[in-house]
C-alpha positions as CSV (number, residue, x, y, z in Angstrom):
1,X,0.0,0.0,0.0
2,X,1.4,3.4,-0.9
3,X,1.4,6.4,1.4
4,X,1.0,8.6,-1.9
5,X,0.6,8.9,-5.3
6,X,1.6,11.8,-7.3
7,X,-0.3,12.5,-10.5
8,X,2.3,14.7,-13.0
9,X,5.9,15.2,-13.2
10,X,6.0,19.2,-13.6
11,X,7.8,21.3,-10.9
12,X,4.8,21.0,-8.9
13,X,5.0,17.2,-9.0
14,X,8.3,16.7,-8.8
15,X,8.3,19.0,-5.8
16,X,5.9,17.0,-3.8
17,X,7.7,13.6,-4.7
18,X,10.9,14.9,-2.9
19,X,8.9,16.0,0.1
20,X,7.8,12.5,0.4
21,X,10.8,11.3,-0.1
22,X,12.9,13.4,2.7
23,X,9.5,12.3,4.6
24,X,11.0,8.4,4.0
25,X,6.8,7.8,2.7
26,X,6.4,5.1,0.0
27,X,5.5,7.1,-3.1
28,X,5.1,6.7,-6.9
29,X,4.8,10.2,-8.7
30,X,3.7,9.3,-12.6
31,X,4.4,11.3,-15.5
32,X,3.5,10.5,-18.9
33,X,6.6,12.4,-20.1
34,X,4.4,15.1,-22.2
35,X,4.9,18.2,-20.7
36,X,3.4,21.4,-22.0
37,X,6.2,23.6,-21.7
38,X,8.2,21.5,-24.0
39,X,8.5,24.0,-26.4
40,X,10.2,26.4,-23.7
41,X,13.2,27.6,-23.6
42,X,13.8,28.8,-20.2
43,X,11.6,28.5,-17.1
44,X,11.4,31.3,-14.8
45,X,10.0,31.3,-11.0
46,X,12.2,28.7,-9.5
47,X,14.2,29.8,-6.9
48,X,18.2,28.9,-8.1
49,X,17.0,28.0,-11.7
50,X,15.5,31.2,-12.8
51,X,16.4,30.6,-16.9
52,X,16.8,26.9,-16.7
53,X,15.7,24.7,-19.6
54,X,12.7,22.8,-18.6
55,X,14.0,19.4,-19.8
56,X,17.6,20.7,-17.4
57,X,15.1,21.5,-14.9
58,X,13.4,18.2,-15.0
59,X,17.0,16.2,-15.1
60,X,18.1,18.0,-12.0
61,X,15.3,17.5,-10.0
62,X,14.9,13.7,-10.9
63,X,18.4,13.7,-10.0
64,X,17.2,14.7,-6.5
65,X,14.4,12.6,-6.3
66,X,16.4,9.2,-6.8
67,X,18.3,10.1,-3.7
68,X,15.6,8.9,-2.0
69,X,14.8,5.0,-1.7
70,X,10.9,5.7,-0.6
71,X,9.8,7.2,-4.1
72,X,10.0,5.9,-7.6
73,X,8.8,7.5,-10.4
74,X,6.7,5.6,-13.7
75,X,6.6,6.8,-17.1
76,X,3.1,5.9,-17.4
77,X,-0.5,7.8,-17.9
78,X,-2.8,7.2,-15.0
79,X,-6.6,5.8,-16.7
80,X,-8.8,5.3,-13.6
81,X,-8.7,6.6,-10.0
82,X,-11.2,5.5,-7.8
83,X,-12.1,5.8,-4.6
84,X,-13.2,3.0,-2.3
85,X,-13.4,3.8,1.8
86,X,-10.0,5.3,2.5
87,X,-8.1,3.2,-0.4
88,X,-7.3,4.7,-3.8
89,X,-6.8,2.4,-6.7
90,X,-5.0,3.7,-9.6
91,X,-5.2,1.9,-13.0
92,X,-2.4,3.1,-15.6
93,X,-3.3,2.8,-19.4
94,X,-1.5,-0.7,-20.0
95,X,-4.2,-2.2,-16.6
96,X,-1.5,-2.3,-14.0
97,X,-2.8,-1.6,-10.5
98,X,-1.4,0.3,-7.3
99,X,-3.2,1.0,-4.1
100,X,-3.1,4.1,-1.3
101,X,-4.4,4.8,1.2
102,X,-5.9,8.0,2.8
């Protein structure tokens, strides 16, 4: 059973996932690897990376992340999230199932 699941692998996303992580809470963060800004070429409103490339953004953070042996991160699109009691079950596109709790 996780403690989390993150929906998104943005700033936002990847920001939460290394929260969890520091927190030592089991947590899969998913990101279908399409983001929006990928025609950007900097990113501004990051503390320290104020004119990063997204993609340099992304490989530093993920960098950070994997420093921490609670998290893991899936290159998959969530399909279904339903709710059941206090458990989650998430269902990615290719019908592979994970559970969380509340």
């Amino acid at each position: 059973m996780l403690d989390c699941v993150i929906i998104g692998g943005g700033p936002a996303g990847l920001n939460a996932v290394l929260v969890m992580g520091r927190a030592g809470r089991k947590t899969v963060l998913f990101d279908e690897d399409k983001p929006h800004n990928r025609v950007t070429q900097e990113s501004h409103g990051f503390i320290t990376q104020d004119g990063v490339k997204p993609s340099d953004f992304k490989k530093r953070a993920r960098t950070d992340v994997q420093k921490y042996p609670s998290v893991s991160i899936k290159e998959k699109r969530v399909e279904i999230i339903e709710k059941s009691g206090g458990v989650f079950r998430i269902q990615t596109k290719e019908g592979k199932e994970l559970y969380g709790s509340m």
